[in-house]
N, C-alpha and C positions, 0 to 999 in steps of 0.2 A: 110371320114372326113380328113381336114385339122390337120395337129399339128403345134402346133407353140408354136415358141423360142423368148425371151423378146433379143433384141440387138438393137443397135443406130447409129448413124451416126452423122458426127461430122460436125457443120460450123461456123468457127473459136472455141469459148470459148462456145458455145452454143450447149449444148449435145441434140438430136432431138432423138425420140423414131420411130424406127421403126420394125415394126410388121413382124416376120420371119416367113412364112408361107410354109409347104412342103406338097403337094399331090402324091401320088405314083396310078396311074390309070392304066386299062388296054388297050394295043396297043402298037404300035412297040416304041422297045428301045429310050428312049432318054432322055435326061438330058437336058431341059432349065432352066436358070434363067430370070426373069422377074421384072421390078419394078425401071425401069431407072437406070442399074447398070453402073459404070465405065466400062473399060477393067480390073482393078486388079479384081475387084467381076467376071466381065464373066468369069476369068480364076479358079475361088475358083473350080469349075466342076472338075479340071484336079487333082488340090493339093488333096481335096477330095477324091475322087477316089483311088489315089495312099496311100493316106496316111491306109486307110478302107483297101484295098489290101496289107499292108505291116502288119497288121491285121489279113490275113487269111479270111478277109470277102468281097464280091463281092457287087457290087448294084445290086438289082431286075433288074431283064431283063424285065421292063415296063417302062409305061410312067412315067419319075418325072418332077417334074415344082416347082419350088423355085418361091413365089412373094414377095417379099420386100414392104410392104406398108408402108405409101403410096405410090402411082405407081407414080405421079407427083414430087415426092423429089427423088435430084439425091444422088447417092449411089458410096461412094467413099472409097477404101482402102482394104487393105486386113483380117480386123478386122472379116468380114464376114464369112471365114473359119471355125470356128469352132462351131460356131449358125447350119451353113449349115449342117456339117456333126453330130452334136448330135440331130437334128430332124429324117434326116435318120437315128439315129440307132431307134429312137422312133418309127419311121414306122417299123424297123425290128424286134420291140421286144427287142432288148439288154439290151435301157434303160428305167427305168418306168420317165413316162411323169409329172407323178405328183412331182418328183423330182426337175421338172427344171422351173415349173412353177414362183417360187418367187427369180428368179435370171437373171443377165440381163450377158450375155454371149459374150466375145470375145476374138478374138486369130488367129493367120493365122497358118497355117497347113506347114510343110516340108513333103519331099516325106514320108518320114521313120514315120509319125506319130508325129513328136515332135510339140510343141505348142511354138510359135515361137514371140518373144516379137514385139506389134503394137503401135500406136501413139495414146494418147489419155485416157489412162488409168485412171489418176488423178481426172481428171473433170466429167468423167463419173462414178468413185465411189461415188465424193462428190453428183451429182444425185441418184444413185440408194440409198445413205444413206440417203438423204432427201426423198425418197419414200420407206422407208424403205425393201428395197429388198436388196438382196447378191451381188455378181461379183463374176463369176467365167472368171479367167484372168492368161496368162502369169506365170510360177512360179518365172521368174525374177522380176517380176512387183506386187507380193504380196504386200512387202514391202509399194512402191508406193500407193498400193490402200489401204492400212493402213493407211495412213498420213490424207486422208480425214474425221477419225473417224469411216468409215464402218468398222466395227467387222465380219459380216458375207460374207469371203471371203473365195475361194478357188482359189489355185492357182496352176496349173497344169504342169509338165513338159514334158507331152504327153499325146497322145489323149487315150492308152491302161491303164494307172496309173489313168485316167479322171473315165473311165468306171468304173473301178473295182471300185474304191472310192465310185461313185456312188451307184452301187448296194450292198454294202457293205461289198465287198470282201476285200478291203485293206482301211489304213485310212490315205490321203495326213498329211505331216503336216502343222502343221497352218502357215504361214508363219509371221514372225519377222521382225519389225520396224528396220531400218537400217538407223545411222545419219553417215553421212560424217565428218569427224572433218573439226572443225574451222581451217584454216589455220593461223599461228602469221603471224603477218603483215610483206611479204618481203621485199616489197618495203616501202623503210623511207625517209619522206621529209627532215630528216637529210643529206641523201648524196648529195641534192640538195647546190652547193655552192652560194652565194650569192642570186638575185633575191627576196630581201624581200617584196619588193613591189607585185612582183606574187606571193609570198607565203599567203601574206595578203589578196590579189584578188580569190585565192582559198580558202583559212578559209571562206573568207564574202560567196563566191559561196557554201559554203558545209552546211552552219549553217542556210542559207536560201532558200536551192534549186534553185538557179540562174545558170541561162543559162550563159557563159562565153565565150569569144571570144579574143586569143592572137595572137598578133602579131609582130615579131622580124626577124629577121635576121637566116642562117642556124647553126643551133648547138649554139644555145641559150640556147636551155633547155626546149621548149615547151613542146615535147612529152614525155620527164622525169617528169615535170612535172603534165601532165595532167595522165600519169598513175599511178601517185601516191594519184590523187585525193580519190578513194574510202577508202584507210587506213586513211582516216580522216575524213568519211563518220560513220553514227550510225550503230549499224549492224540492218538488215530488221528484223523487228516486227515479230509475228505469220502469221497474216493477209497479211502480204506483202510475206512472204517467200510462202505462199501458192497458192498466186496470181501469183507469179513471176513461181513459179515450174507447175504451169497449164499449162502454156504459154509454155513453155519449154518442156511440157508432149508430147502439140499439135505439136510441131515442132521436135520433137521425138530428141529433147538435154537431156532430164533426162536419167541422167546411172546410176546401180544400186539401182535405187529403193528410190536414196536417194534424200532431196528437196532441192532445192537451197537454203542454209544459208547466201550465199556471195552475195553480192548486184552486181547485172551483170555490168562489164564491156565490150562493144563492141566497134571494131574500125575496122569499113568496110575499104577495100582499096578504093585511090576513082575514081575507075574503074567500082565499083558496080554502076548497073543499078535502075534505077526508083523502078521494082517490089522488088527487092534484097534488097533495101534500107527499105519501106513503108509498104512490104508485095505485096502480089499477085500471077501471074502466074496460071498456068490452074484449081491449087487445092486451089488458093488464101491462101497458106503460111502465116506463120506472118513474118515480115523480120527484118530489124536489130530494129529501133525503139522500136518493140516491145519485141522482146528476152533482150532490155535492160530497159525493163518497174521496175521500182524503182531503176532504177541503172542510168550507165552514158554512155553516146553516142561520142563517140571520133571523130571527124573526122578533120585529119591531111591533109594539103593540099586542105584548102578549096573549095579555087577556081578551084579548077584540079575536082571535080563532077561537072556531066552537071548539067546545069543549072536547066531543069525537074525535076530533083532527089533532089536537091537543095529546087525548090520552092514546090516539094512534103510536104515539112517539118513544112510548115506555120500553116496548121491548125493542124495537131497533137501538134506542139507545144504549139499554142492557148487552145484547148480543151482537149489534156491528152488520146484522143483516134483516131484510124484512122481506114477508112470506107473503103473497097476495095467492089470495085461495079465489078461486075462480070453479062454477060447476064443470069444465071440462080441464083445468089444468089445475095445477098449484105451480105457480115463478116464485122463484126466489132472485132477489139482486141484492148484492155488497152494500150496506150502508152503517159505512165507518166513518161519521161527520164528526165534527168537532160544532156543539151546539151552542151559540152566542143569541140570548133575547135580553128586550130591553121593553119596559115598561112605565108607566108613570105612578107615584104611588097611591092614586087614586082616581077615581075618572076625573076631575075637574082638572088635576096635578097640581093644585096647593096644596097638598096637604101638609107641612109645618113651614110655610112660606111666610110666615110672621104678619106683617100688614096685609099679604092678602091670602089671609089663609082660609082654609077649605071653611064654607057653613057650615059644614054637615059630618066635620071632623067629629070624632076619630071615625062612626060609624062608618063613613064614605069609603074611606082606605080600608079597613077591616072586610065589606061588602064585594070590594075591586079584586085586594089581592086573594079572596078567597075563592076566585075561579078557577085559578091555577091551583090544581092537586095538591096533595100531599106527597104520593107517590113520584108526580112529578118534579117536584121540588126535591125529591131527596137522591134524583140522579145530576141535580145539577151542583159543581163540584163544589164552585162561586160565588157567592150573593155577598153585589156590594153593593152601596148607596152611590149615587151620580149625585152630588149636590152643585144648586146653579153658581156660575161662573163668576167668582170674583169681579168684579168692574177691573180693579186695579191691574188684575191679571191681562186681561182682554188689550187695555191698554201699554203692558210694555214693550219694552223695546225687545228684550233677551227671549231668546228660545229654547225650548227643552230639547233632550237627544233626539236627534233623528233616527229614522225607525233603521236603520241600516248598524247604529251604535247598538241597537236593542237586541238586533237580528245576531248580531257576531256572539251575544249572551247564549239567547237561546240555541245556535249551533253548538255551541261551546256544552250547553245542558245535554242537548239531545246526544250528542258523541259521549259522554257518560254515560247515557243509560244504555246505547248501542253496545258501548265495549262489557257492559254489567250483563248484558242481554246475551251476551256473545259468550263468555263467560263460564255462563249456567250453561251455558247448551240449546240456547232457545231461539227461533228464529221466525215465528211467526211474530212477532214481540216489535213495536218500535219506541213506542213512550209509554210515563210509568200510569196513565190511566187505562191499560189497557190489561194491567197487571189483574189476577183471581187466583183466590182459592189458596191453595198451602206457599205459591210462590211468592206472596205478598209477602208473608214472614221472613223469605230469605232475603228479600229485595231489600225492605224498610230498615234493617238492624237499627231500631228504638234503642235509646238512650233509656237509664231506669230510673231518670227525674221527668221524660219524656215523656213515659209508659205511664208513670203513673198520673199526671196532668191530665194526658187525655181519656184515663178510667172516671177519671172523678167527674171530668167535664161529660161525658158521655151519660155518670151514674145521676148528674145532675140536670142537664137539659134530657134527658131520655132519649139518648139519641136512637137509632135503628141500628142493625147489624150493620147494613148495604150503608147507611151515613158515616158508619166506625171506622168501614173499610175504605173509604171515598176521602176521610178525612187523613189517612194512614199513607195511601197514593198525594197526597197531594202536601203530606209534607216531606216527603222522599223529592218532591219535586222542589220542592224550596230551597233544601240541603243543598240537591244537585248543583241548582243556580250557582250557591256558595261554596262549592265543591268539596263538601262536607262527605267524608264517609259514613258517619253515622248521624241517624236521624235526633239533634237535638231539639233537649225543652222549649228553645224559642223559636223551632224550625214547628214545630206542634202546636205552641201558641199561635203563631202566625195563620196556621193552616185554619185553627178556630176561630179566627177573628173572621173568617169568611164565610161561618156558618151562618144561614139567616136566623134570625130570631123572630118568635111571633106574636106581631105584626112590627115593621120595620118602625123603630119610634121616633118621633118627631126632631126636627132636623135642629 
């Protein structure tokens, strides 16, 4: 008879069950695994082995054959190790079989027997706690598989401490909920000098989750700024911290056990590739997008990523998720970022810099910003100008709010749109950029000097539907700020002052 071990395989956020089956038969030696494995699974034979041998214990000189079912789902990672070798001790007698029956099992093996931390731990406890079965996992990764609410965990730090537990020779201990502290806020929009107008362009972008896109000159303040965006971001909910640390489990960024309390900041170079950016590559990764799923997505020097990796961005921006299609799979993972770029407004970055302005103005700048789409420009909510830093400013004594003044704002914003959200009836829903379709109309109640301001401006610049509607979210957010019930005519101007116009005119 077969024995078999409950363990899974993972694609993207989506933990798949698969059936660990070990036969030990008579005829000559040999160890296959079976059941569409990677290369890390083909090699679990050799870790195995070694780790059993550091043991004192040999494998049966017979046939053994591991099948991973299903045979048609491919099998990827080294999680497999340790399903593998506590079936063989089941065949050897070591362990009683009825022990491992209501627990779903993973771990990669080192030579020496230790159980050795794998990717994916989180999502597949919140699984086995929704099918009410154990994990036994990792003893760096207890913690981890605690966050999900499973109770019934073990968590090992070799495979010799595993056994005896089991048969009730020794007793692991239970392993401990581990938070990370909150970090106080380093970075302060306070050291930011002057720039009120981009400080008020990141308040609006934080209090309604709007996409943002600045533009200035070199040593403006862009990238100071845009890292200072999350200290005036809310800190992530229950539900988001859990979401976001999933993410993180699968891309094997959770260290120590503990879940992401900090809302992710990411800032690819923009040398990153299409897959690097979006997700993908042979094991379909999740990539930056999504490692900054409820967080913010930086990227500096716009126009300098190709263009592919670029127009990769349109629909996760649109929809909040992205689909990497792969010949044997298709993953899907969360990517609901909040998108912040910053660019110069032409390659040289004079361009209307007065004494040292661009040679090759205006053509330069016109040449620059036309790398970036059309399409892409009309998901970002934001386009402002960054122009360079006053002297006088640089030099005074006085300082503007600190980001902690800014923050009590946008809390202040975001508990409106929550109790508005709450309301209707709606609960996928957190800020008003996320708003579509006929609910926009009940959300925004236009003012009808409001309405008609932004028909004429729309009738006039041409705007796009998706820009009408992005401008309609974004003055509901401005209202909120002011805690304005209904969306007035300067709450509309204001939202338009942010539309880009083309090309950005000289400063």
């Amino acid at each position: 008879m077969a024995v078999r071990i409950n363990t899974v395989t993972l694609n993207g956020l989506e933990v798949l069950d698969v059936d660990l089956q070990v036969q030990v038969s008579s005829g000559l030696p040999n160890f296959i695994i079976v059941g569409l494995p990677d290369k890390a699974v083909a090699e679990s034979k050799e870790r195995v082995r070694a780790a059993l041998q550091s043991m004192g214990l040999s494998l049966p000189a017979k046939r053994i054959v591991v099948n991973l079912a299903p045979a048609d789902l491919l099998k990827e990672g080294s999680h497999f190790d340790l399903p593998i070798a506590l079936a063989l001790l089941v065949v050897m007698g070591v362990v009683p079989a009825e022990d491992l029956a209501s627990y779903v099992v993973m771990g990669e093996l080192s030579l020496d027997g230790a159980i050795l931390p794998v990717n994916g731990v989180l999502p597949v406890a919140v699984k086995a706690n929704r099918e009410n079965k154990g994990l036994i996992c990792p003893v760096s990764q207890g913690s981890e598989a605690l966050w999900s609410g499973l109770e019934n965990v073990i968590a090992a730090g070799s495979l010799l401490s595993l056994i005896n537990h089991l048969k009730g020779v020794q007793t692991l201990p239970k392993p401990q909920l581990k938070q990370k502290k909150v970090q106080a806020l380093g970075l302060d929009m306070a050291d930011v000098r002057g720039q009120e107008s981009a400080k008020k362009a990141l308040e609006v972008a934080a209090a309604g989750g709007h996409n943002l896109l600045m533009i200035g000159p070199p040593g403006s303040g862009k990238s100071m700024l845009a890292a200072r965006l999350p200290s005036i971001l809310p800190p992530l909910s229950v539900e988001e911290a859990l979401e976001t640390s999933m993410i993180h489990s699968v891309a094997g960024n959770l260290k120590d056990g503990c879940l992401c309390l900090e809302r992710p900041f990411r800032d690819p170079h923009h040398s990153a590739s299409t897959p690097a950016l979006v997700g993908g590559g042979r094991k379909g990764v999740p990539g930056e997008i999504s490692l900054a799923h409820n967080g913010v997505l930086f990227l500096d020097e716009l126009p300098e990523f190709s263009r592919a990796a670029l127009e990769a961005l349109r629909q996760p921006l649109e929809n909040g998720v992205v689909t990497i299609s792969r010949v044997n799979a298709h993953t899907t993972y969360p990517a609901s970022f909040q998108l912040v770029a910053a660019m110069n407004p032409c390659r040289c970055g004079n361009f209307g810099q007065g004494v040292n302005e661009c040679k090759r103005a205006p053509l330069c700048a016109e040449e620059y910003q036309a790398k970036i789409s059309g399409p892409l420009l009309d998901r970002i909510d934001i386009h402002i100008e960054v122009p360079a830093v006053n002297p006088w400013d640089l030099t005074g004594v006085g300082k503007g709010e600190s980001s902690e003044q800014i923050r009590q704002r946008v809390l202040q914003a975001r508990a409106i749109q929550k109790k508005r959200f709450e309301r209707l009836g709606i609960k996928n829903l957190s800020v008003n950029a996320q708003i579509k379709g006929k609910l926009l109309d009940e959300v925004v109640c236009l003012d009808k000097e409001a309405e008609q301001l932004l028909v004429h401006f729309a009738e006039q610049q041409h705007l796009s539907a998706r820009a009408y509607h992005r401008t309609l979210r974004l003055a509901r957010t401005i209202a909120d700020l002011q805690n304005e019930i209904k969306v007035l005519k300067m709450h509309v101007a204001e939202a338009l002052s942010y539309r880009r116009k083309q090309p950005f005119h000289r400063q």
